[in-house]
ZAMARGU-4260 file (C-alpha; in steps of 0.2 Angstrom, whole numbers, plus 5000, padded with zeros to 4 digits):
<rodrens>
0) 4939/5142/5028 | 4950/5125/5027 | 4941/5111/5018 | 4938/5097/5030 | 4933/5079/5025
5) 4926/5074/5041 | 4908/5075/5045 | 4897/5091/5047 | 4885/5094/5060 | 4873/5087/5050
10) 4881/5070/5047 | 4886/5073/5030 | 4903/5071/5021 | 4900/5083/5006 | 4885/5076/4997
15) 4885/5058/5007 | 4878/5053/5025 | 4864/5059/5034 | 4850/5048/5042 | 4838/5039/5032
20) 4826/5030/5044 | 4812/5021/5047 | 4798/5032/5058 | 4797/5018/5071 | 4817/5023/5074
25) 4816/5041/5072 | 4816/5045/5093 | 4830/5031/5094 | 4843/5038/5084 | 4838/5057/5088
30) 4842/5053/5105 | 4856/5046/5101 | 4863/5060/5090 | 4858/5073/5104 | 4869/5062/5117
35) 4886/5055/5108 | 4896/5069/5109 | 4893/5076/5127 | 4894/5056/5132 | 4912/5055/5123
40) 4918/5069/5126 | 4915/5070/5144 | 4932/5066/5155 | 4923/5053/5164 | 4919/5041/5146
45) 4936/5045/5139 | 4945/5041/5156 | 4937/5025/5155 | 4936/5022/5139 | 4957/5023/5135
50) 4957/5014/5153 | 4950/4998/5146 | 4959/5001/5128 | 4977/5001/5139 | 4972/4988/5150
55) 4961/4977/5142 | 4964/4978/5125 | 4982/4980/5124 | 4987/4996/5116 | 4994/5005/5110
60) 4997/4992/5097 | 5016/4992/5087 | 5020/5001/5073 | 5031/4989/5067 | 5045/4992/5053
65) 5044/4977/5039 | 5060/4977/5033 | 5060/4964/5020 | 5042/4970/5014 | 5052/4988/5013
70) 5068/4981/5005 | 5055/4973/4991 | 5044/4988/4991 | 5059/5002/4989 | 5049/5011/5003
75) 5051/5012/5022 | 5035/5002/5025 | 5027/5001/5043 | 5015/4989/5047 | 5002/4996/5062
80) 4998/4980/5071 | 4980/4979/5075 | 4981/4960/5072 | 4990/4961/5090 | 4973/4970/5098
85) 4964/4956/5111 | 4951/4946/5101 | 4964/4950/5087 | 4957/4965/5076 | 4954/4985/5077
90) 4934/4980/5078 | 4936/4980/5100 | 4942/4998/5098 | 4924/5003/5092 | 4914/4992/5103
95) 4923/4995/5118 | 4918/5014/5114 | 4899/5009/5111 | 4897/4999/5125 | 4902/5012/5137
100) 4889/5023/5127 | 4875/5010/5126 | 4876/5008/5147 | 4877/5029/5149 | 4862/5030/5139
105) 4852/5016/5148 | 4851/5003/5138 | 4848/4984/5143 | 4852/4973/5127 | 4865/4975/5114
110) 4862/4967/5096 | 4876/4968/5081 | 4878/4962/5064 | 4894/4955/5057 | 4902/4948/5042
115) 4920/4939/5047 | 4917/4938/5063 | 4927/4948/5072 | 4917/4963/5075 | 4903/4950/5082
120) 4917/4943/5094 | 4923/4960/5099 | 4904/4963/5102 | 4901/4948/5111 | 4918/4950/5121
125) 4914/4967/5129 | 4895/4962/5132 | 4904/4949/5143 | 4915/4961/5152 | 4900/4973/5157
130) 4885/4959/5159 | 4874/4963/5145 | 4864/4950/5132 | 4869/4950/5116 | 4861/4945/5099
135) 4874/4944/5084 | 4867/4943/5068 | 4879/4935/5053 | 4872/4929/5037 | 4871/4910/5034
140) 4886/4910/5022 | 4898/4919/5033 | 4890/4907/5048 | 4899/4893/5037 | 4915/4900/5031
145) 4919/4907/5048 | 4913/4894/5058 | 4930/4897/5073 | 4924/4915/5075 | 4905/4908/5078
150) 4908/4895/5092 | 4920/4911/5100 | 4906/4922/5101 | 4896/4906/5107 | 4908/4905/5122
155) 4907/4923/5126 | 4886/4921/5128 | 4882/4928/5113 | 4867/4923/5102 | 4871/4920/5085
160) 4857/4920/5074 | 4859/4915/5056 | 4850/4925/5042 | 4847/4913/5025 | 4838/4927/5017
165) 4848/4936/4998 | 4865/4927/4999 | 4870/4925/5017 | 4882/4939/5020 | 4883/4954/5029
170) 4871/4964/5021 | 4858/4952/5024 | 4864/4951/5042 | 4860/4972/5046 | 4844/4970/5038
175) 4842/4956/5050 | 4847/4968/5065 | 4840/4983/5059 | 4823/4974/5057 | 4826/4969/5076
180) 4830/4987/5082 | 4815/4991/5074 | 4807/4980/5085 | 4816/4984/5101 | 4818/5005/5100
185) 4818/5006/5117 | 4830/4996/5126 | 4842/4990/5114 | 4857/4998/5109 | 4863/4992/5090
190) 4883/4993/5090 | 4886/4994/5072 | 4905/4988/5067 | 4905/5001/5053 | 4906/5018/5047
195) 4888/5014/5041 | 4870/5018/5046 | 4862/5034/5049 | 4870/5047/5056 | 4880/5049/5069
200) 4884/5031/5069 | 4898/5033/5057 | 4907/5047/5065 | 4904/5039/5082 | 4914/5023/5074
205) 4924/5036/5067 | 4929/5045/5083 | 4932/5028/5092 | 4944/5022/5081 | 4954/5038/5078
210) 4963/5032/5092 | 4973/5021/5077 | 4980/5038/5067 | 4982/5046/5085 | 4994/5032/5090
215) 5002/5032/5070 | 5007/5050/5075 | 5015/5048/5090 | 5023/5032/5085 | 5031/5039/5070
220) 5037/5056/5077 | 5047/5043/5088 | 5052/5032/5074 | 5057/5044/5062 | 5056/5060/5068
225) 5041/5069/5059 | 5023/5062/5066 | 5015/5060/5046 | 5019/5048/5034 | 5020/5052/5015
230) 5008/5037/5013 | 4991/5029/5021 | 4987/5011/5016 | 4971/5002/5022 | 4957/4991/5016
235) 4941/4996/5014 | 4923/4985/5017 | 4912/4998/5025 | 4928/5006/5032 | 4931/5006/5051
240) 4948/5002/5049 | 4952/5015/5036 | 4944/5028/5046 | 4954/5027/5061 | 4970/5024/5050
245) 4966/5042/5042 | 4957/5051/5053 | 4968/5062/5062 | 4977/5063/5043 | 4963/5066/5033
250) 4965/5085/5030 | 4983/5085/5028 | 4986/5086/5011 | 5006/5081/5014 | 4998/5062/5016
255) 4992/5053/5002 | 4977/5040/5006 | 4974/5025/4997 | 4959/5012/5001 | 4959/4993/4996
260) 4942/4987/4991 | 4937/4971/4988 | 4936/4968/4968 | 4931/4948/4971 | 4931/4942/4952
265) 4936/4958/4945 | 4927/4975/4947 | 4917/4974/4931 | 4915/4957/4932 | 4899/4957/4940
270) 4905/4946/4952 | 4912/4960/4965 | 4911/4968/4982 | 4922/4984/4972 | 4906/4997/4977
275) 4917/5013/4975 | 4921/5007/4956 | 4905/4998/4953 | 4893/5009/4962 | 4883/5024/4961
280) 4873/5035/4974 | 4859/5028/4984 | 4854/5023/4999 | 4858/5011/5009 | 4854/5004/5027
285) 4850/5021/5033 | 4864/5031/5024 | 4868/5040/5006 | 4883/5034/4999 | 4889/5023/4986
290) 4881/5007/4982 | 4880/4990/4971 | 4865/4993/4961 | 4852/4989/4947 | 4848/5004/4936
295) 4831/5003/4946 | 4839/5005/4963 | 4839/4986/4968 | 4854/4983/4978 | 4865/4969/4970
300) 4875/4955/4980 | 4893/4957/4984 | 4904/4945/4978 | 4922/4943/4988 | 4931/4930/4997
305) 4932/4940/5011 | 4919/4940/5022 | 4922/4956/5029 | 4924/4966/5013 | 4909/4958/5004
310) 4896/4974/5006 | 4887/4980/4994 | 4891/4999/5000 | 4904/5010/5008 | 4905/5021/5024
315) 4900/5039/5017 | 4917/5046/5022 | 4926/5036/5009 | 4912/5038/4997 | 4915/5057/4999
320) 4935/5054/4999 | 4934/5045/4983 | 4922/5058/4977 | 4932/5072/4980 | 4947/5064/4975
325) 4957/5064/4991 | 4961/5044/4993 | 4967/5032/4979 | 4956/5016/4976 | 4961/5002/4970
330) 4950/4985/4969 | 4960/4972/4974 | 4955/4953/4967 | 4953/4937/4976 | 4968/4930/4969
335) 4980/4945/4970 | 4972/4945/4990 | 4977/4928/4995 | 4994/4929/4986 | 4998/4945/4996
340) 4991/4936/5013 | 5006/4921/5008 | 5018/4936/5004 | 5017/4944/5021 | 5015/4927/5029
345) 5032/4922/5020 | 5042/4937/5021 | 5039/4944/5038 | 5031/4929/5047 | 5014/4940/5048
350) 4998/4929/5046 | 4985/4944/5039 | 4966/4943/5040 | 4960/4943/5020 | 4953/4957/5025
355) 4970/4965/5027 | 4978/4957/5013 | 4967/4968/5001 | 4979/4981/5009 | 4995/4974/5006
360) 4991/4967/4986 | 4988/4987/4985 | 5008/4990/4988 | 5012/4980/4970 | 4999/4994/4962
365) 5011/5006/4968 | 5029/5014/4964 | 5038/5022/4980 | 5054/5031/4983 | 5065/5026/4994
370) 5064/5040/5005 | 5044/5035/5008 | 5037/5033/5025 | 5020/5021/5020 | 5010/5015/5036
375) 4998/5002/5031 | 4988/4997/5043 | 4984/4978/5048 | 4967/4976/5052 | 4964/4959/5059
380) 4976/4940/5062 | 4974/4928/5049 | 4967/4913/5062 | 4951/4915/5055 | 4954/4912/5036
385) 4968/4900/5037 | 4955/4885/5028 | 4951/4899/5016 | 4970/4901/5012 | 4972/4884/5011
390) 4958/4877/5001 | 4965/4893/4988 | 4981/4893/4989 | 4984/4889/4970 | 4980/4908/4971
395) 4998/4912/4979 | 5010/4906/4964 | 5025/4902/4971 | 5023/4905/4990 | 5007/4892/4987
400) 5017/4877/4984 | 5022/4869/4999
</rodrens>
């Protein structure tokens, strides 16, 4: 029987995944696990759901040829164009999917965490389109550094709650919601913007954005004439992004993976959001995977100037991937981050997220040949971090000084 890296009917990926719950949401996410599939898979879910992804959201988004980022590169480099998605980033893909979920299940209120911002916007957005309240938890730090994305979802009817508890970022933000779904089993719906959580939460974000890696196939068959590239390029936070980039990839051993991750200060610096290099198995917000921890299982702050990578964990997908030695990690530091944002930005007039630009510093870790079809896939527009680029833009060298 072929290997297969996605997850088992239990919500594993090898040793990682599963549902870890409090007893208050047992009934919850049971439910939920016993309704996902015959939900999405049902023609009337999918004929709406890729409905609202054409019409609303805009895809399918370009796969775009960079040819000076190729030229410097020595590769033929694509660049799938999820910045180009309306509220600019993959995360709508997911909660489109949810939301469509949420209301075939029921449900009357929608709560989310988020960490940049865009996963709350998308979150927000959709709970606009289909009249539904929304809470949006984001930690207190991320509240401040992205203060355009808050005032977005604020427009859209979105509450935004800030959480000041353990250092204001995303973590601290689930916990925040989780403890509120644990309050409000019966009615509200939790759209997570991960492949996190308990089971099935990160195959369902899984399945909903596969439709990245579906339209990769198609795009390149017509592109170049074979539907799989030689290389897959994405960063990695919790890993939504990089899921839907590999998924319909991620048992074809013709196509090497590799994942960014956020190293912050440098991954054994201490000061890092680099889980895959500086974690170890635990458990974390409802899941086995890797995780940032003390030797007595006390889960450590992520450090990284991303708002959107810095998480002390990883998706248990990745965690299994990096496990079983199927993608290729590299931690990617703040400063080599915001000079590959400037690099883009200067050579193919693309603004990335810093999220993204994890991805694209990962190209200068890697030697190509010329012949190579890489897709790397950007995640989110660059709007949101501009005063972050700016305030660090001694980081870029040479494109910096302007």
């Amino acid at each position: 029987m072929k290997k297969s890296y996605l997850a088992d009917p239990n919500g594993f990926y090898g040793e990682f995944g599963g549902a870890y719950i409090p007893e208050i949401l047992y009934s919850t996410v049971d439910s939920l696990r016993e309704q996902y599939l015959p939900i999405m898979e049902s023609e009337e879910f999918k004929s709406e759901y890729m409905s609202l992804l054409n019409d609303y959201v805009g895809r399918p988004s370009p796969l775009y040829r960079a040819a000076r980022m190729s030229a410097k590169y020595g590769c033929e480099l694509y660049l799938k164009r999820e910045d180009l998605n309306h509220t600019g980033a993959h995360k709508i893909n997911n909660t489109v999917g949810q939301i469509l979920l949420a209301k075939r299940m029921g449900k009357k209120r929608i709560i989310a965490e988020t960490g940049a911002g865009q996963h709350g916007v998308a979150t927000a957005t959709v709970c606009a389109l289909m009249d539904m309240p929304c809470v949006v938890y984001q930690g207190a730090l991320d509240v401040e550094r992205q203060h355009t994305n808050v005032e977005r979802m604020r427009m859209l009817g979105a509450e935004v709650r800030a959480v000041h508890t353990g250092n204001g970022t995303l973590k601290d933000a689930t916990n925040e919601a989780i403890r509120d779904w644990c309050c409000h089993p019966q009615d509200t719906f939790y759209i997570i913007g991960s492949t996190v959580g308990p089971h099935p939460y990160p195959d369902i974000v899984a399945r909903l954005q596969s439709i990245i890696s579906k339209e990769i196939k198609e795009q390149l068959a017509q592109k170049t004439g074979r539907d799989y590239p030689d290389y897959l390029v994405a960063c990695v936070g919790g890993g939504s992004n990089a899921a839907g980039t590999v998924y319909h990839y991620i048992d074809d051993e013709r196509v090497k993976i590799v994942l960014a991750e956020a190293g912050g200060l440098g991954a054994d610096s201490g000061h890092t959001a680099a889980t895959i290099h500086a974690g170890s198995v635990g458990i974390l917000h409802g899941s086995r995977t890797l995780v940032m921890q003390t030797p007595d299982g006390q889960i450590m702050e992520a450090e990284s100037i991303s708002a959107g990578l810095d998480y002390p964990g990883i998706g248990p997908m990745h965690a299994n991937m990096a496990a079983q030695k199927r993608a290729t990690v590299y931690a990617i530091n703040d400063d080599e981050a915001v000079r590959a944002a400037y690099e883009l930005t200067r050579t193919e007039g693309i603004i990335p997220a810093l999220e993204s630009a994890h991805a694209i510093a990962a190209l200068g870790k890697m030697s190509f040949k010329p012949t190579d079809v890489v897709v790397l896939t950007v995640s989110g527009r660059g709007d949101k971090d501009v005063e972050t680029y700016l305030a660090h833009k001694e980081m870029a060298g040479e494109y910096g000084r302007f």
